[in-house]
SEGU-487508 format. One record per atom (N, C-alpha, C, O): residue in one letter; x, y, z. Coordinates in steps of 0.05 Angstrom, whole numbers, plus 32768, in hexadecimal, padded with zeros to 4 digits. Atoms other than C-alpha are relative to their C-alpha. Example, Ala and Ser with C-alpha at 12.3 -4.5 7.8 and 13.67 -1.06 7.14 Angstrom:
BEGIN
a80127FE88000
a80F67FA6809C
a801280188000
a80278018800D
s7FF07FE87FFF
s81117FEB808F
s7FF18016800E
s7FFB802C8012
//
This chain:
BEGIN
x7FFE800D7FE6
x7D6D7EF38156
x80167FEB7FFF
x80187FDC7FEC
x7FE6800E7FF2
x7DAA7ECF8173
x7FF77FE58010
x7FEE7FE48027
x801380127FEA
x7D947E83817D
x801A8001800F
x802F800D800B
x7FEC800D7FF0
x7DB57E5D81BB
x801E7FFB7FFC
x803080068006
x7FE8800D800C
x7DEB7E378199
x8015800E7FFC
x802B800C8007
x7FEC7FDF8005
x7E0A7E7B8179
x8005800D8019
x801C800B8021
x80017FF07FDF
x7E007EA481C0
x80187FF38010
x802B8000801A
x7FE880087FED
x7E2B7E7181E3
x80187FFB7FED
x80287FEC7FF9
x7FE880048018
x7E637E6E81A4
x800B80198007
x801F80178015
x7FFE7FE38001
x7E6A7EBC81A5
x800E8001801D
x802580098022
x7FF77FF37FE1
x7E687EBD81F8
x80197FF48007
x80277FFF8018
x7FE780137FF5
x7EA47E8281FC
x801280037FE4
x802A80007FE8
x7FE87FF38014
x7EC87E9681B8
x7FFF801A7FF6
x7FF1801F7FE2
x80117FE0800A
x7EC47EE181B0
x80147FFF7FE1
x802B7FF67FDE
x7FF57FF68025
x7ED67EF3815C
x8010801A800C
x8003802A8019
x80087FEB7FFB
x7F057F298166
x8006800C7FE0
x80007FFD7FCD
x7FFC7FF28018
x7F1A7F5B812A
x8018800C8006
x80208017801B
x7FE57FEF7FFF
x7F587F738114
x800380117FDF
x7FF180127FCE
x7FFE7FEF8015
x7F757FA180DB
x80227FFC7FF3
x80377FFC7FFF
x7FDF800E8004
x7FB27F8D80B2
x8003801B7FE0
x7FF280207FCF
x7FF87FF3800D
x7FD47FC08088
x801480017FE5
x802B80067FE9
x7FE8800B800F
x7FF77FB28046
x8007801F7FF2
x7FF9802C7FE3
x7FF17FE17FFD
x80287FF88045
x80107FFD7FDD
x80227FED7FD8
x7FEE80008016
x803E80067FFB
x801480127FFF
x800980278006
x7FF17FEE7FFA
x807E80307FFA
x800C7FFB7FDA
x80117FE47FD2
x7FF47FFC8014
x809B80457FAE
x801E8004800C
x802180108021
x7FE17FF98002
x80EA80497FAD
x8004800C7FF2
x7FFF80007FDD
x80017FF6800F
x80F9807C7F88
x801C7FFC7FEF
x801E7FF77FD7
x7FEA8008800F
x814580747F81
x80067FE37FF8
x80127FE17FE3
x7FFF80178001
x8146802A7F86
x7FEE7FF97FDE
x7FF97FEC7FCC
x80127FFC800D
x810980327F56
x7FEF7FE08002
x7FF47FCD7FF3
x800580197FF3
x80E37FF97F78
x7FE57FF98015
x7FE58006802A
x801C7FF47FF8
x809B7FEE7F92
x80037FEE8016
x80077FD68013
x7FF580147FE6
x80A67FD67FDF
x7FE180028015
x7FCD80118013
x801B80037FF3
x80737FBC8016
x80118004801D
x80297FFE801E
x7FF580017FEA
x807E7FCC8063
x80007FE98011
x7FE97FE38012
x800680197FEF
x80857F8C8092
x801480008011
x802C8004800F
x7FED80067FEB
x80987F7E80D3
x80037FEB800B
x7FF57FD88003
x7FFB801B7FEE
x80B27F4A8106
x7FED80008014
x7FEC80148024
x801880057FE8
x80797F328134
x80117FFA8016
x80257FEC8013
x7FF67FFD7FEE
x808B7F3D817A
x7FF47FEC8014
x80057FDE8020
x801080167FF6
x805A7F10819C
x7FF67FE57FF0
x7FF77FE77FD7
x800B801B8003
x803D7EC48192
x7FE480007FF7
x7FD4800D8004
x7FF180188011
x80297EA18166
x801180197FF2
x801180317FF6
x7FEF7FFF8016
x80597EAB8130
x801380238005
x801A80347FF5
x7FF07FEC7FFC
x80817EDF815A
x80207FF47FEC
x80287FDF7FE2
x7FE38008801B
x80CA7EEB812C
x7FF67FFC7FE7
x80057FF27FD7
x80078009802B
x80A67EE280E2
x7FF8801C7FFD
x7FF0802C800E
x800E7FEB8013
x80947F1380B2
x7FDE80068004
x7FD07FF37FFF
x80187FF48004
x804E7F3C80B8
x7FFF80137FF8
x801080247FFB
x800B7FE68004
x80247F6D8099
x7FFD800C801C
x7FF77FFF8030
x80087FF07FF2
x801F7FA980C1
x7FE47FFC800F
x7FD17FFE7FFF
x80227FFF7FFB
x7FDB7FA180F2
x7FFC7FFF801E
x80108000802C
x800A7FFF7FEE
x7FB37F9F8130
x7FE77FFB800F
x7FD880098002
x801B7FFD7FFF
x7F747F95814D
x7FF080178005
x7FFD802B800A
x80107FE58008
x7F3A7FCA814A
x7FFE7FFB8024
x7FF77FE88032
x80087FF47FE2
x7F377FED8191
x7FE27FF78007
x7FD57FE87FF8
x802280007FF6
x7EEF7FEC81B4
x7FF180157FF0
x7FDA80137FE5
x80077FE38004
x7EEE803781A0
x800180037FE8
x7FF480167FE0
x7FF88001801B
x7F04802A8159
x7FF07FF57FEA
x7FE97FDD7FE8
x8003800C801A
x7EEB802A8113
x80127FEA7FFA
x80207FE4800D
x7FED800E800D
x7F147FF980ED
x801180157FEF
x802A80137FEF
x7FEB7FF48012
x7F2D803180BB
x80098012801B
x801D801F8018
x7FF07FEB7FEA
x7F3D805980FC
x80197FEF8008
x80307FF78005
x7FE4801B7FFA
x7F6D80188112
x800B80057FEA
x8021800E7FEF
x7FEB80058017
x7F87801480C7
x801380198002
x802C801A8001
x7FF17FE58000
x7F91806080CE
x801280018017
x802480128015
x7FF07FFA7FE9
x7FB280548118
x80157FF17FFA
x802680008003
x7FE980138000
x7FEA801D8108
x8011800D7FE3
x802880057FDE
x7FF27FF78015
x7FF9804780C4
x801380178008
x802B80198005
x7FEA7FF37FE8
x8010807E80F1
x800D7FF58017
x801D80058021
x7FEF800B7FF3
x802E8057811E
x80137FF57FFB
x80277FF68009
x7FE380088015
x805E803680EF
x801180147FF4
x802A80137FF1
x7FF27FED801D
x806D807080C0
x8002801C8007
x800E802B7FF7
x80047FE67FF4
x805E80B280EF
x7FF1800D7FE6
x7FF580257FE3
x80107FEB8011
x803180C980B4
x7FDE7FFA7FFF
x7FD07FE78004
x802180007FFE
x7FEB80D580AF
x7FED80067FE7
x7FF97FFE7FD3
x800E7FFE8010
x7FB380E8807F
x80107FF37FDF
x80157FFE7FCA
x7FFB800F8015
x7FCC80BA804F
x7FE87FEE7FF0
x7FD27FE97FF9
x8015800B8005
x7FAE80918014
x7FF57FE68008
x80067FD58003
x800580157FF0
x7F8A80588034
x7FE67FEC7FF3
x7FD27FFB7FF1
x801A80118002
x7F528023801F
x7FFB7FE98002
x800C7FDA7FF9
x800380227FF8
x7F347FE18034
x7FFE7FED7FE6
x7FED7FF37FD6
x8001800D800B
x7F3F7FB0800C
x7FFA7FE48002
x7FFE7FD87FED
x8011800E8005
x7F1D7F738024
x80007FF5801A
x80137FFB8028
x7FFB800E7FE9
x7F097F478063
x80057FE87FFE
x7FF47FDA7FF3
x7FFB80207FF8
x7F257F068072
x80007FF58014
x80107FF98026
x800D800B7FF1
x7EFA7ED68096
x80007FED8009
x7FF27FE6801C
x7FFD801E7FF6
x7F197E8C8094
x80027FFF8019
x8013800C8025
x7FFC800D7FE8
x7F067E6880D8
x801A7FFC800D
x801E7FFE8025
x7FE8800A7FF2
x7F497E5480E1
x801980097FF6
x802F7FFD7FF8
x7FE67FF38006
x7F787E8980C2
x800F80068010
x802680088009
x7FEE7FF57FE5
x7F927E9F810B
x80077FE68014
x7FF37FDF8020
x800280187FEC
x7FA67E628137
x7FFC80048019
x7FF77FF28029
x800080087FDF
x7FA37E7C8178
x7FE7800C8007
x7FDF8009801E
x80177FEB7FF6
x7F627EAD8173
x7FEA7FF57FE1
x7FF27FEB7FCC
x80117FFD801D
x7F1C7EAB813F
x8004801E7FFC
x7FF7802C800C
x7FF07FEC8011
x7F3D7EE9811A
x7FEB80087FEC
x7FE27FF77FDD
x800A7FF3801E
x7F167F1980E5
x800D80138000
x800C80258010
x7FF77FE6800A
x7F447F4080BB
x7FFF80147FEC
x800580107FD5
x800A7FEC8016
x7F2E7F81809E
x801D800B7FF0
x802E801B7FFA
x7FE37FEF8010
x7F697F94806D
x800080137FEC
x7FF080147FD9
x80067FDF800D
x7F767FD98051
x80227FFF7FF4
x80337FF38001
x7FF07FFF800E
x7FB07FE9801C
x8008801B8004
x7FF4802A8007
x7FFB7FE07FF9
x7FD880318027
x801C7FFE7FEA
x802B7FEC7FE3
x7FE97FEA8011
x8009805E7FFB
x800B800F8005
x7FFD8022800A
x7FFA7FF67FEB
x803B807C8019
x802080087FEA
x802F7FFB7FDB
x7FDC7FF8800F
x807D80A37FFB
x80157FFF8012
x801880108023
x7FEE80077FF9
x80B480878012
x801C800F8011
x802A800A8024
x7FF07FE87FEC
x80DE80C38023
x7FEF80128015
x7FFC8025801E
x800C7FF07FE6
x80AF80E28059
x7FFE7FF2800E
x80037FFF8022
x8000800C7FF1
x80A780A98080
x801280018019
x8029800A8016
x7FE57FF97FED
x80CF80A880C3
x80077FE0800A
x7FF87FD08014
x7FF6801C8001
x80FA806B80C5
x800C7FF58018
x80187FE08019
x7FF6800A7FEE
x81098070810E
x7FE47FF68012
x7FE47FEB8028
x8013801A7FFE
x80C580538111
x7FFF7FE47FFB
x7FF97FD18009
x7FFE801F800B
x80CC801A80E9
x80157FF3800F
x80137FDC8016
x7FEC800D7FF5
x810A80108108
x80007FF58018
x80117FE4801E
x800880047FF0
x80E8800B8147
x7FEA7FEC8005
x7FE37FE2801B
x801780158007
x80B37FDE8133
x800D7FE97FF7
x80027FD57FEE
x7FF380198018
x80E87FB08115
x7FEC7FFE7FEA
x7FE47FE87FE4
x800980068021
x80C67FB780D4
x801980067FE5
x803180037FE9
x7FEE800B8019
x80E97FB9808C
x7FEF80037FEE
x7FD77FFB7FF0
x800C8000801A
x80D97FCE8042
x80077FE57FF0
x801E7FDE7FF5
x7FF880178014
x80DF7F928013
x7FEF7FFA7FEB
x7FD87FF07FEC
x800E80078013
x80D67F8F7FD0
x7FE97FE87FF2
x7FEB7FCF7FF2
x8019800D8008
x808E7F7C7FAD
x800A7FDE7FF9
x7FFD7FCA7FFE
x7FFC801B800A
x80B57F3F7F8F
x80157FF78014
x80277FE9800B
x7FE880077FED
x80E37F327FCC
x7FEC7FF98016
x7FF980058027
x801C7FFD7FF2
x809F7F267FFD
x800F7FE4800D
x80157FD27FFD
x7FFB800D7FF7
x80BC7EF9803C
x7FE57FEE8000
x7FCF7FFA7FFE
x8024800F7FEF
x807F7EBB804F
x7FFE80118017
x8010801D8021
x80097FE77FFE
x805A7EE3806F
x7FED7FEA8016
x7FE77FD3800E
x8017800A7FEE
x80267ECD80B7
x7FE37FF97FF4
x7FD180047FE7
x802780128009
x7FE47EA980A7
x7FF880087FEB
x7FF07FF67FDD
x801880008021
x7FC17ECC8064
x800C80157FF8
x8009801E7FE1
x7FEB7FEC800E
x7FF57F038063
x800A80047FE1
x7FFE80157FD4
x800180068019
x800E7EF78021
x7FED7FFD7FF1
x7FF380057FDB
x801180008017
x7FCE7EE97FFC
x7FFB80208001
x7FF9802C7FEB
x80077FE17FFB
x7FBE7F39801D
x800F800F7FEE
x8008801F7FDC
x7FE27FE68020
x80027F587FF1
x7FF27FF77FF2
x7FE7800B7FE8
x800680068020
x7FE57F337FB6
x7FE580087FFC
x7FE480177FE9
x80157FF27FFD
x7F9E7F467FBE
x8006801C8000
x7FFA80287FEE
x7FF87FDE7FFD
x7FBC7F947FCF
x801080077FDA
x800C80197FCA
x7FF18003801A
x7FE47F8C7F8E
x7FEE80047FEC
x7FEA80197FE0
x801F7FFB8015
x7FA87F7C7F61
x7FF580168001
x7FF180257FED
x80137FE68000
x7F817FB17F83
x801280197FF3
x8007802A7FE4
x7FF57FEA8008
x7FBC7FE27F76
x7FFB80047FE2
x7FF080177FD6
x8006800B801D
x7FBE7FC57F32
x7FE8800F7FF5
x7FE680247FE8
x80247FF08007
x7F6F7FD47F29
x800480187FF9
x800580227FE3
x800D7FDD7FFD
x7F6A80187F40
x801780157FF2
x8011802C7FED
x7FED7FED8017
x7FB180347F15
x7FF37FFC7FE8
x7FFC800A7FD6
x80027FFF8019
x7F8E80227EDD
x7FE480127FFA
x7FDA80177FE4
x800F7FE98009
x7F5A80537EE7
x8008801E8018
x800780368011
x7FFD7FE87FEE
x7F6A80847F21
x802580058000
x80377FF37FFE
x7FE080017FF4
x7FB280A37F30
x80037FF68015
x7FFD800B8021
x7FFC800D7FE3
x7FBC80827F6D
x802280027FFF
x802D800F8011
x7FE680008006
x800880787F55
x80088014800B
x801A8010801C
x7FF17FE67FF6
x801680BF7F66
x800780068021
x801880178027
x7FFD800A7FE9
x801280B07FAF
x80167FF5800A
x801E7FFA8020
x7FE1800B7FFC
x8050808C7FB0
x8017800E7FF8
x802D80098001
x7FEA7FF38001
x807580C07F90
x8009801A8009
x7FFB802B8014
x7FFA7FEB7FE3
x80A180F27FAF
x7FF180217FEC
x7FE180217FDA
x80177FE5800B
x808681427F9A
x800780047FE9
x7FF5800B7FD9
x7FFB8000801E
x80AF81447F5A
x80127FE07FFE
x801F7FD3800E
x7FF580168010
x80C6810B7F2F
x7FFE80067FE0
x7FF480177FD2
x7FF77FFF8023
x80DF80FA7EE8
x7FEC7FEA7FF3
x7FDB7FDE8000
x801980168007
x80B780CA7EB7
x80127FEC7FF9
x800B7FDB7FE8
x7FF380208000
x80EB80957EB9
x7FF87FF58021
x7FF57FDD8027
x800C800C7FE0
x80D5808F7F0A
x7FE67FFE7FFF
x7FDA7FEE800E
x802180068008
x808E80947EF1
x7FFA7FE47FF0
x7FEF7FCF7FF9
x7FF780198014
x809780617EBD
x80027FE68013
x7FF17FD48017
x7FF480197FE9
x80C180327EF2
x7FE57FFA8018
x7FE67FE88028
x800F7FF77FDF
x808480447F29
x7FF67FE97FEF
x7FFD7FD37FF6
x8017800A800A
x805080247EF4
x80007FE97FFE
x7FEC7FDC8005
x7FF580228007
x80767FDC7EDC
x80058003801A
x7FEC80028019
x8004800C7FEB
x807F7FD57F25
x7FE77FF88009
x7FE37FE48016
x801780027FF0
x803A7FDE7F37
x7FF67FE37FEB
x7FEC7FCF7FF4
x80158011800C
x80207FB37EFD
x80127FE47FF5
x800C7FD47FE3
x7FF0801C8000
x805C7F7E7F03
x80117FF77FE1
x80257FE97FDF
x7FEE80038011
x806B7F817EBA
x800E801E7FE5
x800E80367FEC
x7FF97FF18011
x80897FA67E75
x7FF3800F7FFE
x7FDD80057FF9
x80137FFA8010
x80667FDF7E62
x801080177FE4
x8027801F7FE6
x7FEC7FF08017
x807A800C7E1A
x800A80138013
x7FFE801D8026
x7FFD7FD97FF3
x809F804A7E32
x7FEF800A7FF2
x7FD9800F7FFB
x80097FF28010
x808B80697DFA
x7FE27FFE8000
x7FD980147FFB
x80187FFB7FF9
x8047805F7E04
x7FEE800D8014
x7FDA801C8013
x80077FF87FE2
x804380667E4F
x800480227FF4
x7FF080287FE7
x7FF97FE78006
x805E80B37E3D
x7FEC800E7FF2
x7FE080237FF8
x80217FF28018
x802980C07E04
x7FEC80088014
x7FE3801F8016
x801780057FF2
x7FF680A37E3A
x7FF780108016
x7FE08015801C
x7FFC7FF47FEE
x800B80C67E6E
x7FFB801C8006
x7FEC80248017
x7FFB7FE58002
x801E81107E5C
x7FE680057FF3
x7FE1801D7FF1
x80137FF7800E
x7FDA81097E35
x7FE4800D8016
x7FD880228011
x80057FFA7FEE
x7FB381087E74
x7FF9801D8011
x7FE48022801D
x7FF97FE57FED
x7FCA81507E93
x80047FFD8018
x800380118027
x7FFA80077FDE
x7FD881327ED4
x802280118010
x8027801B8025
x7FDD7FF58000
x802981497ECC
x8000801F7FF2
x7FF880277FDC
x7FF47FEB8002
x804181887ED1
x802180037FFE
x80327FF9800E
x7FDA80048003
x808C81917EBD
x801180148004
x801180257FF2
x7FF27FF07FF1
x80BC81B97EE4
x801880017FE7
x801C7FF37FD3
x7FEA7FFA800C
x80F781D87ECA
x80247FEC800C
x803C7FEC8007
x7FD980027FE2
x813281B47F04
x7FF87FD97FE8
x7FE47FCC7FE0
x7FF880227FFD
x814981697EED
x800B7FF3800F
x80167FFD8023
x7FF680157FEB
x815F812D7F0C
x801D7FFF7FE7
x80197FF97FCF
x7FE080118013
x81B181217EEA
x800C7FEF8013
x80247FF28016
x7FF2800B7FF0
x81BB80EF7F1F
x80097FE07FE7
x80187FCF7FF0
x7FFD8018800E
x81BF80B47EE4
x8003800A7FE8
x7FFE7FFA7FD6
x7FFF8000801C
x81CC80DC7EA6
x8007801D8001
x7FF8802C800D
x80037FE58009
x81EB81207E90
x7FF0800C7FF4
x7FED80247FF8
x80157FE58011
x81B8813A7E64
x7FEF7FFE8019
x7FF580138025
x800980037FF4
x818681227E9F
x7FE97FFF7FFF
x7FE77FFA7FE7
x80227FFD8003
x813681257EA3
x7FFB800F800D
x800A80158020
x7FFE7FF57FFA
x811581517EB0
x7FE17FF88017
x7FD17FE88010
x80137FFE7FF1
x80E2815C7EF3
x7FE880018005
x7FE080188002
x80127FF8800A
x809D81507EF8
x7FEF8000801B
x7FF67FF78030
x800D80077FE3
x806681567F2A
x7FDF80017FF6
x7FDA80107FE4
x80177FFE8004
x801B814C7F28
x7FEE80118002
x7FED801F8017
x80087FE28004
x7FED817E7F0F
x7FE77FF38014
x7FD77FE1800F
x801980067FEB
x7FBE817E7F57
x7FE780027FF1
x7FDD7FEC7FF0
x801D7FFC8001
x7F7A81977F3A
x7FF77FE97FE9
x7FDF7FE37FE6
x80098012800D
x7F7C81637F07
x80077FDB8006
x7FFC7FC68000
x800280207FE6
x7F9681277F33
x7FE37FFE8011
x7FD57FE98010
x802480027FF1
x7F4E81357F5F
x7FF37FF67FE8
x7FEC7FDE7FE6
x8011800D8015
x7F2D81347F1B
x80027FEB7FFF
x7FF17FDA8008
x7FFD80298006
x7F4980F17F08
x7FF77FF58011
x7FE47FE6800C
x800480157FEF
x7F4680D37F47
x7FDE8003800F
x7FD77FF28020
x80177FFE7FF7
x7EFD80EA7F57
x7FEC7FEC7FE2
x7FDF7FD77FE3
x800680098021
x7EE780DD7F02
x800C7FDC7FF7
x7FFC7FCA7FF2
x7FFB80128004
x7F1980A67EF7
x800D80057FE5
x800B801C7FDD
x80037FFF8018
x7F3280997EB0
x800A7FEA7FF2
x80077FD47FFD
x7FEF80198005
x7F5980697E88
x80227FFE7FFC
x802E80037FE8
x7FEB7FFF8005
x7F9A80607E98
x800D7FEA7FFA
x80167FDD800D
x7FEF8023800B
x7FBC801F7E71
x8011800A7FE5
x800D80187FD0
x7FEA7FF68012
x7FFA80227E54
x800A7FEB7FF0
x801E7FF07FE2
x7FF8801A800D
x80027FDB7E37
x7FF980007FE2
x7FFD7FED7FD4
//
C-alpha cells in the first residue's frame, strides 16, 4: 500500500526511465577498442558528449528500448547486448527524477552503417580517449569496461567485436585492449589455440609483413559451448 505522502510525490513528480547504451566497437586496423558517443541535441547539456540512450516507450521493455536505439545508431540488429546496472542517484539528471537502466553491446565495426552515426552526430573514440561525458556517463564506460573485463575472462564475448576472419596479432591486440594492460604473447597463443575456439584458414593478412599471418575464424559449435559452459580464459 501506497501511503499519502508517496501518492502525492509520484502524482506531482512522475520517475521516468530511460536506457543508456555503452556501444563497444573493436578497430581492427587501427587495432583499438572504441565506444560510440554522440552530441546531445536537446537541453540540458545539449552540444556535450553522451552515451547512446533514450527513454523506455509506454509499450516498451527496457531491453526492447536498449535493443531500439542500438538499431537506430548502427542499422544492425540481433546483436550482443546485456544490462549492466541501474542508476538511481536522486539528483543525477537536473532537469527530470531520471532512472537509468544501462546495457553494454558488441558490435564489429565494419558492418555498422556510418551514415547513421553520421546522422546522429555521433563518433567512435578511443577507450582511453573518453570525452567528459553528461551526468554518470563516464562512471557507465568504466562500469561496461569491468563488466567486459569480467565476462572475457570466462566467456568469448571478445569474438563479437571481431570481423569473420582475423589473425592472432588482432586477437592478441583485441584482449590488452579489453583488459587495459600487457599480456605474454606467448602465452596468450598457448592459451588460446588450446581452447579449440580458432579455426585456421589457409588466406593471410600481408598488409604489415611479407611473410604475413595467417587467417583465423571461430570454430561456431565450440564458441556456444564456451559461452553457454564458460571456462578460463586468463592470459596474464
Amino acid at each position: 500500500m501506497i501511503d499519502e505522502s508517496t501518492s502525492s510525490y509520484i502524482a506531482g513528480h512522475p520517475i521516468l526511465v530511460a536506457v543508456d547504451n555503452v556501444i563497444f566497437g573493436f578497430d581492427a586496423e587501427e587495432e583499438k577498442l572504441k565506444v560510440l558517443l554522440f552530441r546531445r541535441k536537446i537541453e540540458p547539456f545539449a552540444g556535450q558528449w553522451s552515451l547512446v540512450g533514450s527513454f523506455v516507450r509506454p509499450n516498451e521493455s527496457a531491453v526492447v528500448a536498449a535493443s531500439r536505439i542500438l538499431t537506430e545508431f548502427t542499422g544492425l540488429d540481433s546483436l550482443y547486448l546485456e544490462q549492466l546496472h541501474c542508476y538511481t542517484n536522486v539528483d543525477r539528471d537536473p532537469a527530470d527524477r531520471v532512472i537509468s537502466i544501462a546495457y553494454y553491446s558488441l558490435i564489429q565495426l565494419q558492418k555498422y552503417r556510418k551514415e547513421l552515426v553520421e546522422k546522429h552526430h555521433a563518433g567512435w573514440f578511443e577507450i582511453n580517449d573518453i570525452p567528459d561525458l553528461v551526468i554518470d556517463h563516464n562512471q557507465m564506460v568504466s562500469d561496461a569496461l569491468i563488466r567486459l573485463q569480467n565476462n572475457s575472462r570466462r566467456k568469448p564475448v571478445g569474438f563479437n567485436l571481431l570481423p569473420p576472419k582475423f589473425t592472432l596479432p588482432q586477437l592478441f591486440k583485441l584482449y590488452q585492449e579489453i583488459y587495459q594492460q600487457q599480456i605474454d604473447d606467448r602465452n596468450f597463443r598457448k592459451k588460446i589455440l588450446a581452447t579449440g575456439l580458432l579455426d585456421k584458414l589457409e588466406t593471410k593478412d600481408k598488409t604489415t609483413s611479407k611473410k604475413g599471418a595467417f587467417h583465423y575464424r571461430f570454430n561456431k559449435t565450440k564458441y556456444k559451448e564456451l559461452e553457454t559452459d564458460g571456462c578460463d580464459i586468463l592470459f596474464h
